[in-house]
DODREN-663223 format. One line per 3 residues: for each residue x, y, z of C-alpha. Coordinates in Angstrom, 1 decimal. Last residue first. Example, Ala and Ser with C-alpha at 12.3 -4.5 7.8 and 13.67 -1.06 7.14 Angstrom:
% residues 2
13.7,-1.1,7.1; 12.3,-4.5,7.8
This chain:
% residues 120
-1.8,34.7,-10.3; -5.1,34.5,-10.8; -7.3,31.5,-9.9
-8.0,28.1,-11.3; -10.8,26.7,-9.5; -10.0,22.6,-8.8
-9.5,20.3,-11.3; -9.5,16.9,-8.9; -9.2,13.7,-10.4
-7.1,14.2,-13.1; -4.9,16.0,-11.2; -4.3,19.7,-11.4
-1.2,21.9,-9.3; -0.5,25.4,-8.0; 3.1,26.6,-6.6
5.3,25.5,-9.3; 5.7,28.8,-10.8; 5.5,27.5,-13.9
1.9,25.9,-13.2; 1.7,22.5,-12.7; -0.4,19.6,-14.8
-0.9,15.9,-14.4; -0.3,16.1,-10.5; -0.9,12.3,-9.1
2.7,11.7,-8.8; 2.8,14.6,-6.3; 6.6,15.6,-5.6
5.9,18.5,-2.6; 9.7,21.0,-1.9; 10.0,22.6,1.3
12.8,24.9,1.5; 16.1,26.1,1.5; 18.8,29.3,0.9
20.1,30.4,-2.2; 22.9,28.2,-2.5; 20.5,25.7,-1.9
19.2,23.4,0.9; 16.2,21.1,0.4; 13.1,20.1,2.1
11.4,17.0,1.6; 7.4,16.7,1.0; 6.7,13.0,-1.2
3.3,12.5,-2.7; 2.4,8.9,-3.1; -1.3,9.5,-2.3
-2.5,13.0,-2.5; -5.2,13.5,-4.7; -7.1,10.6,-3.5
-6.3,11.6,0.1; -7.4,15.0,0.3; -11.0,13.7,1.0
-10.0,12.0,4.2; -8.3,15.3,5.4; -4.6,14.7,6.4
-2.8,14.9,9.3; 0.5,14.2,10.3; 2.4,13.2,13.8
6.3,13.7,13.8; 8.8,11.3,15.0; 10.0,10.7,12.4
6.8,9.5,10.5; 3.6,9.3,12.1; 0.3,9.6,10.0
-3.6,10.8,10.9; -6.1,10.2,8.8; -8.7,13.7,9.5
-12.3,13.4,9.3; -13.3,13.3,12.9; -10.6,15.9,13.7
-7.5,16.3,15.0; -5.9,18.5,17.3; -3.4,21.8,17.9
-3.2,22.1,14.4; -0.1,23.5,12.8; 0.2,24.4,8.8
1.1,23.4,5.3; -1.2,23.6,2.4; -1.0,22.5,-1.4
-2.6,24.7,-4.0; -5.3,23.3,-6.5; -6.0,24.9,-9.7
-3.9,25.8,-12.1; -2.9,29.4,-11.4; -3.6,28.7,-7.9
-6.7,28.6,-6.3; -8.5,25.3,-3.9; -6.8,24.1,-1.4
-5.3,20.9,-0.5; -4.0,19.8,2.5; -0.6,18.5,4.8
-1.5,19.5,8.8; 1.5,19.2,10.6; 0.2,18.3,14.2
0.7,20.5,17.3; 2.8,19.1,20.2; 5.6,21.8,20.2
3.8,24.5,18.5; 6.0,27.1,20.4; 7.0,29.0,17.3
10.4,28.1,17.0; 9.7,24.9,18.8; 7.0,24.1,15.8
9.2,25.4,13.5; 12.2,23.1,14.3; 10.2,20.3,14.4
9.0,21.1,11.0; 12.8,21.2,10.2; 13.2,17.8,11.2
10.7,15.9,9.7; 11.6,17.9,6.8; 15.1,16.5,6.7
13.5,12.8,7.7; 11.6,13.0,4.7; 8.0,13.0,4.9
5.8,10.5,3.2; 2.1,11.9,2.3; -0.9,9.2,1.4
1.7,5.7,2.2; 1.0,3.7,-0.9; 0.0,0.0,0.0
């Protein structure tokens, strides 16, 4: 079976650091979907203190994820690691379901989920 979101352990580790950065310590990494973007969807990353009814909830690294049940179908397989550069880091979010991206890599399409295209 596909795990829904893996984490690497580098952004395992730099979540953590946000969360004690920001005293979150405890919290959950929420991983979503939204709608917008240029083409469609957006991904979503943010602290919740608790989970809900209709959350799945993961641990990997020490490090407790949730995810909405209807985000799951869009996101199975993807892969959030976070990377160092010359010009400083970040996340980075590999969805094997995504069939289109914009060019600023920020907003996504699958073919199950169009979404509502917004501005950029």
């Amino acid at each position: 079976m596909v795990q829904v979101v893996e984490i690497s352990e580098a952004a395992a580790f730099h979540v953590k650091e946000m969360m004690r950065h920001n005293g979150e310590e405890g919290s959950l990494l929420r991983v979503a979907v939204n709608g917008g973007g240029c083409s469609g969807l957006t991904y979503g990353l943010g602290f919740e203190p608790v989970q809900s009814e209709t959350d799945i909830l993961l641990n990997q690294h020490g490090l407790q994820i949730i995810v909405a049940k209807e985000d799951v179908d869009v996101l199975e397989g993807t892969q959030v690691d976070y990377k160092e550069s010359l010009m400083g880091g970040g996340f980075t979010i590999e969805n094997p379901n995504a069939i289109l991206s914009c060019g600023c890599g920020t907003s996504f399409r699958t073919a199950k989920k169009v979404g509502a295209p917004a501005d950029c």
